[in-house]
BABA-898338 format. One record per residue: residue in one letter; x, z, y of N, C-alpha, C in turn; residue number from 1. Coordinates in steps of 0.001 Angstrom, whole numbers. Layout:
paro | n.xx | n.zz | n.yy | ca.xx | ca.zz | ca.yy | c.xx | c.zz | c.yy | drenpa
A | X | Z | Y | X | Z | Y | X | Z | Y | NUM $
...
***
This chain:
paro | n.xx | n.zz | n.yy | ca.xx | ca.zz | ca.yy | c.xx | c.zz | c.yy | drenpa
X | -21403 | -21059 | 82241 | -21165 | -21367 | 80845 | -21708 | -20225 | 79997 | 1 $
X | -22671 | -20242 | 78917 | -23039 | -19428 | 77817 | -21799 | -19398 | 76988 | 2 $
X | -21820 | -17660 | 77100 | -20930 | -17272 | 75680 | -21634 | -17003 | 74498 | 3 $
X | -20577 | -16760 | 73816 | -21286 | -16740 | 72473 | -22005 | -15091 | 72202 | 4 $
X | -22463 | -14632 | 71746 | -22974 | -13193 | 71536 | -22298 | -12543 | 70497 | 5 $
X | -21667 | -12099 | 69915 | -21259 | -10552 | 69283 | -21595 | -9336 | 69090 | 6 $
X | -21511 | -8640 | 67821 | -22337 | -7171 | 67736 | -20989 | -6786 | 67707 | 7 $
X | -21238 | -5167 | 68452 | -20282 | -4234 | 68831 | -20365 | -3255 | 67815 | 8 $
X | -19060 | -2502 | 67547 | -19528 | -1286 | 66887 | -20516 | -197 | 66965 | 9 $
X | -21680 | 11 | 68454 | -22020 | 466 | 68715 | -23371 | -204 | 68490 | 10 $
X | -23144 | -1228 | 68101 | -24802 | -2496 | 67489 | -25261 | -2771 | 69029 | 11 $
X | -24397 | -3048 | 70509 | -24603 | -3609 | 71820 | -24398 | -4802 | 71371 | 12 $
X | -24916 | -5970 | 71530 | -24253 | -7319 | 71598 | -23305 | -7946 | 72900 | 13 $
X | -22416 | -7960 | 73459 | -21645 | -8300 | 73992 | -21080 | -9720 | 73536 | 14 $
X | -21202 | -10989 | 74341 | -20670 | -12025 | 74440 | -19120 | -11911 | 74547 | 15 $
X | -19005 | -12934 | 74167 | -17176 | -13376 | 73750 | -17053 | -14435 | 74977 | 16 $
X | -15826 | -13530 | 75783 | -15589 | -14059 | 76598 | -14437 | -14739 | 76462 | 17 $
X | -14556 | -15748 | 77401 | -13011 | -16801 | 77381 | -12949 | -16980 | 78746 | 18 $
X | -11288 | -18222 | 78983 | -11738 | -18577 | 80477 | -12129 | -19660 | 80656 | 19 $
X | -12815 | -19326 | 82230 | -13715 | -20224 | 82399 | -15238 | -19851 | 82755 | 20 $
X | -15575 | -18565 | 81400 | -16811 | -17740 | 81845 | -17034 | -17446 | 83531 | 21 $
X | -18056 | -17107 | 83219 | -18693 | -16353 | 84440 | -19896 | -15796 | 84444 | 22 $
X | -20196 | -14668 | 85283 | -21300 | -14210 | 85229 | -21899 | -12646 | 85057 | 23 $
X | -22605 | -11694 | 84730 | -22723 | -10566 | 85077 | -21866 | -10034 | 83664 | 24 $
X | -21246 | -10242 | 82182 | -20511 | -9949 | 81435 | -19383 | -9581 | 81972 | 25 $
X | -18814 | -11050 | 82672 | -17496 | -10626 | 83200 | -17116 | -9826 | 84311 | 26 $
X | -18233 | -9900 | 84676 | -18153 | -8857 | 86155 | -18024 | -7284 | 85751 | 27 $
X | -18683 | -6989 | 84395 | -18437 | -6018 | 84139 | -16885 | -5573 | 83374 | 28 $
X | -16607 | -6794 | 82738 | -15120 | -6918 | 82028 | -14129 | -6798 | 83508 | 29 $
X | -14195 | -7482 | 84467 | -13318 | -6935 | 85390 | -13437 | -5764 | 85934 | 30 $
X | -14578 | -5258 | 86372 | -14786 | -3621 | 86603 | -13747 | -2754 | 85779 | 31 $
X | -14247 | -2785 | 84457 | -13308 | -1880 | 83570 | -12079 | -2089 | 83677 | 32 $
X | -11556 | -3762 | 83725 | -10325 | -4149 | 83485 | -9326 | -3665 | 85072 | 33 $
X | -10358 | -3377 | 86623 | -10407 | -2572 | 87782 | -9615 | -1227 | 87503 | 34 $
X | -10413 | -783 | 86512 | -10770 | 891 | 86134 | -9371 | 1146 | 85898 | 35 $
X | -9008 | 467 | 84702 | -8138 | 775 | 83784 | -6249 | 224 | 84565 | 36 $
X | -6555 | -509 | 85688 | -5458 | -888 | 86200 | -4761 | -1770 | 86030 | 37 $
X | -5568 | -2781 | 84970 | -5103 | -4420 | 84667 | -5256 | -5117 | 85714 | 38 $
X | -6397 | -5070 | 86710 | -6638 | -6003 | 87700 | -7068 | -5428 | 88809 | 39 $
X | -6697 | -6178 | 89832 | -6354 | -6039 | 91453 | -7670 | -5998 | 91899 | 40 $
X | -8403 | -4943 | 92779 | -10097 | -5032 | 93087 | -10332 | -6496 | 93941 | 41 $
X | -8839 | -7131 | 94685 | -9096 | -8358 | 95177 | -9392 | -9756 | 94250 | 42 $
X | -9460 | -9210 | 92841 | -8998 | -10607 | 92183 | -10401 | -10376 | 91510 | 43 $
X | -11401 | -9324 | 91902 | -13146 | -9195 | 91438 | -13404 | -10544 | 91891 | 44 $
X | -14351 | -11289 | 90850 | -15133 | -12243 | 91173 | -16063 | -13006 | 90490 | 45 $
X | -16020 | -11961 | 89375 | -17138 | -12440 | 87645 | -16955 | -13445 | 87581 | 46 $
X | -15437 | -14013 | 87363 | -15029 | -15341 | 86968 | -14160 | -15206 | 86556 | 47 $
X | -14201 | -15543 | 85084 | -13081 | -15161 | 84220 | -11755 | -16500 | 84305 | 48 $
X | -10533 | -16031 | 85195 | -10161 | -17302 | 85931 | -8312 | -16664 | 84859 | 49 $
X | -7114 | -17348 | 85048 | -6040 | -16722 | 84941 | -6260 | -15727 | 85091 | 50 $
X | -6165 | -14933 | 86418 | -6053 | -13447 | 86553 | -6260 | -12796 | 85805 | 51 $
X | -7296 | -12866 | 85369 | -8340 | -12207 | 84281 | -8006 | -12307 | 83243 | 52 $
X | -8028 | -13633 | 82679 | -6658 | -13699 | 81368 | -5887 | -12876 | 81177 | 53 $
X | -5056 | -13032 | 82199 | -3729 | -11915 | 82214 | -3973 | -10997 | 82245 | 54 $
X | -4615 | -9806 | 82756 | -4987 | -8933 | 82817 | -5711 | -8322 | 81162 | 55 $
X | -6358 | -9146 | 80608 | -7281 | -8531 | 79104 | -6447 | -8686 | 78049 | 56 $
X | -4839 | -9932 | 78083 | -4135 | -9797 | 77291 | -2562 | -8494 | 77770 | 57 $
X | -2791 | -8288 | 79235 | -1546 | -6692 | 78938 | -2740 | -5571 | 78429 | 58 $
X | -4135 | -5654 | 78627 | -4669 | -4978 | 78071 | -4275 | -4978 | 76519 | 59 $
X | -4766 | -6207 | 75605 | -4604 | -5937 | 75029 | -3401 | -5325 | 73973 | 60 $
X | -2235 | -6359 | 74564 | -1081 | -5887 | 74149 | -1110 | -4082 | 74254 | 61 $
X | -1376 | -3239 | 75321 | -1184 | -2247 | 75384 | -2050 | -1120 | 74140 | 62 $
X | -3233 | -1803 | 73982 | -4417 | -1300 | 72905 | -3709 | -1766 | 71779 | 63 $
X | -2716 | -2593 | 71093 | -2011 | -3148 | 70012 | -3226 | -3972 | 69113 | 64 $
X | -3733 | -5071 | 69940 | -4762 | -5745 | 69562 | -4178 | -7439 | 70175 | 65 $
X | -4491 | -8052 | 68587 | -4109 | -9231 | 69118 | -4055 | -10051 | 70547 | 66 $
X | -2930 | -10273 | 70977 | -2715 | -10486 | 72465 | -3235 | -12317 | 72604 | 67 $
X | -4610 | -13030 | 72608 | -5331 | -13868 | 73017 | -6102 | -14336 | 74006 | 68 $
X | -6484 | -13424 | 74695 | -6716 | -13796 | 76291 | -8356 | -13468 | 76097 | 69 $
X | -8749 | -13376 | 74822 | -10397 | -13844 | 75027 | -11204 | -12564 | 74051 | 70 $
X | -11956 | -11995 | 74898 | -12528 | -10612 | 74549 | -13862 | -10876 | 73708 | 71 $
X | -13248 | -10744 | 72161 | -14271 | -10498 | 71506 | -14675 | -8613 | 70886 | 72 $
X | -15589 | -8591 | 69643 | -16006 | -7447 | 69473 | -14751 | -6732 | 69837 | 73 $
X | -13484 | -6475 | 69176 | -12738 | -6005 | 68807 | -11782 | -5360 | 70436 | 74 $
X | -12040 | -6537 | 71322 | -11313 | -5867 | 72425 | -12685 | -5111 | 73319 | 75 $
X | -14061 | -5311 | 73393 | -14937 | -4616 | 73905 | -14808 | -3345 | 73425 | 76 $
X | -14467 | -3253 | 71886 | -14469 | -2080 | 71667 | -13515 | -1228 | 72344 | 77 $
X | -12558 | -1580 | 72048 | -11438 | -596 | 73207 | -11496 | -734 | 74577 | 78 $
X | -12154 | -1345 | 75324 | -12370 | -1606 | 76416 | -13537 | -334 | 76377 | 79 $
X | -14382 | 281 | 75885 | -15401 | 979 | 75866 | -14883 | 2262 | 75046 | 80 $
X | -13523 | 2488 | 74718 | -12960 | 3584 | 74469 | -12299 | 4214 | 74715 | 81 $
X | -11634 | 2862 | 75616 | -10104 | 3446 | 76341 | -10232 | 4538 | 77128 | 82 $
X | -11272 | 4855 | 77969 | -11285 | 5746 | 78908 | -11803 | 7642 | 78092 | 83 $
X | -11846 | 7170 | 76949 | -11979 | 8510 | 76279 | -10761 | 9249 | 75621 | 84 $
X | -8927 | 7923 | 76252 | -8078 | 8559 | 75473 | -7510 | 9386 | 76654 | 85 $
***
């Protein structure tokens, strides 16, 4: 499934992910989401399935960013900052 594209604060375009996606975006959204300790390295599979859901909304809840399940600019951005706090 094509996502939609988005400019980042950093002027990267990053697609808006939902579930259902798949593909080398999300593979990288679970990596980080790996990194950061939202998700289980068993539940890798660049398929943005439940798991994954769950995982980008305790993210977000924890970043205090609307808790929706679906990573647009706004959660890439903290997803690409978090590791600088």
């Amino acid at each position: 499934m094509q996502a939609n594209i988005e400019p980042t604060a950093t002027g990267i375009n990053m697609p808006v992910l939902k579930n259902g996606d798949s593909g080398e975006a999300v593979r990288l959204l679970e990596q980080l989401l790996i990194c950061y300790g939202y998700l289980s390295p068993k539940e890798f599979d660049a398929y943005f399935d439940a798991d994954t859901k769950k995982a980008v909304e305790a993210f977000q809840k924890a970043q205090k960013l609307t808790v929706d399940g679906v990573v647009g600019k706004l959660t890439w951005r903290a997803l690409g900052s978090a590791c600088k706090r």
